[in-house]
C-alpha distance (Angstrom), angle and dihedral (degrees) to the residues before:
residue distance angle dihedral
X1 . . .
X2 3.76 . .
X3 4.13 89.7 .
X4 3.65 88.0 55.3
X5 4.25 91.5 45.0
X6 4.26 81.1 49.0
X7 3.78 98.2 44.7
X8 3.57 96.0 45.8
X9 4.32 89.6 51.4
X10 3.97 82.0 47.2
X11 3.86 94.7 55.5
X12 4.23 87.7 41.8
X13 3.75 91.8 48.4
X14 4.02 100.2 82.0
X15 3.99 85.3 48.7
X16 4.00 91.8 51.4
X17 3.76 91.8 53.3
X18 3.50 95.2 47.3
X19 3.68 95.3 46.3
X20 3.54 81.8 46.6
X21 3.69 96.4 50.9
X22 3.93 97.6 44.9
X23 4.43 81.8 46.0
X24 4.11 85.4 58.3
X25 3.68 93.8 42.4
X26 3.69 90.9 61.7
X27 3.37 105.1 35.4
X28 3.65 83.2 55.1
X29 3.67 92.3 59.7
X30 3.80 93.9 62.4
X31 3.56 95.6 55.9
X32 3.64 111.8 110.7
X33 3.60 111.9 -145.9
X34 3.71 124.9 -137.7
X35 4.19 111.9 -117.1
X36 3.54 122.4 -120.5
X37 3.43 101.8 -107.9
X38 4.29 88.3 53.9
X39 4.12 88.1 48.3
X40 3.94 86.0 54.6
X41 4.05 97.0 45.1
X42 3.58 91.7 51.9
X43 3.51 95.1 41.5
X44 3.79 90.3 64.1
X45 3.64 90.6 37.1
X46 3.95 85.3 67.5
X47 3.32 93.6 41.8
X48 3.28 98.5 50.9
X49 4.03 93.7 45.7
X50 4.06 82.1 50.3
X51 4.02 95.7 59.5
X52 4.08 85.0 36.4
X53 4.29 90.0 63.4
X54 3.32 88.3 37.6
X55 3.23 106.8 55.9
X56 4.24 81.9 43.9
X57 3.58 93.2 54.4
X58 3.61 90.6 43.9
X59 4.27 89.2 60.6
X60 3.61 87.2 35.6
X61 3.63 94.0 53.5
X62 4.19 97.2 42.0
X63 4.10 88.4 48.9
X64 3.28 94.9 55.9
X65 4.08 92.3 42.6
X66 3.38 86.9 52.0
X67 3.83 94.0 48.8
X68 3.47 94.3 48.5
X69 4.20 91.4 46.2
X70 4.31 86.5 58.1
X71 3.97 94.7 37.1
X72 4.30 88.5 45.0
X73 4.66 84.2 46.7
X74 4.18 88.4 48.7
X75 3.63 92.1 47.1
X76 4.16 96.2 48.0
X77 3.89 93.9 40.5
């Protein structure tokens, strides 16, 4: 019974794909692609909101090193 069940899968399997394959087609003829000129402005968007955290993270970060320096001298002293 279950080489029946697997040869009948095997014979529907070149249908699937093709069904599958004219599915993708269309689907990817209703995508509405972004222009260049809205790729580029939210490319520098993210870049720009990448330097921005890092450059918080950064002050975060060296603040609480330094913090953690003078707390670490009071505590040996």
């Amino acid at each position: 019974m279950e080489e029946r069940n697997f040869f009948e899968k095997a014979k529907q399997w070149p249908q699937d794909v093709k069904s599958y394959v004219q599915d993708l087609r269309l689907e990817m003829k209703r995508v509405t692609w972004p222009s260049r000129k809205q790729v580029q402005g939210t490319t520098g968007v993210v870049i720009l909101a990448v330097f921005a955290f890092a450059a918080y993270f950064a002050a975060v970060d060296a603040l609480l090193s330094r913090s953690i320096v003078k707390l670490y001298n009071v505590m040996t002293k």
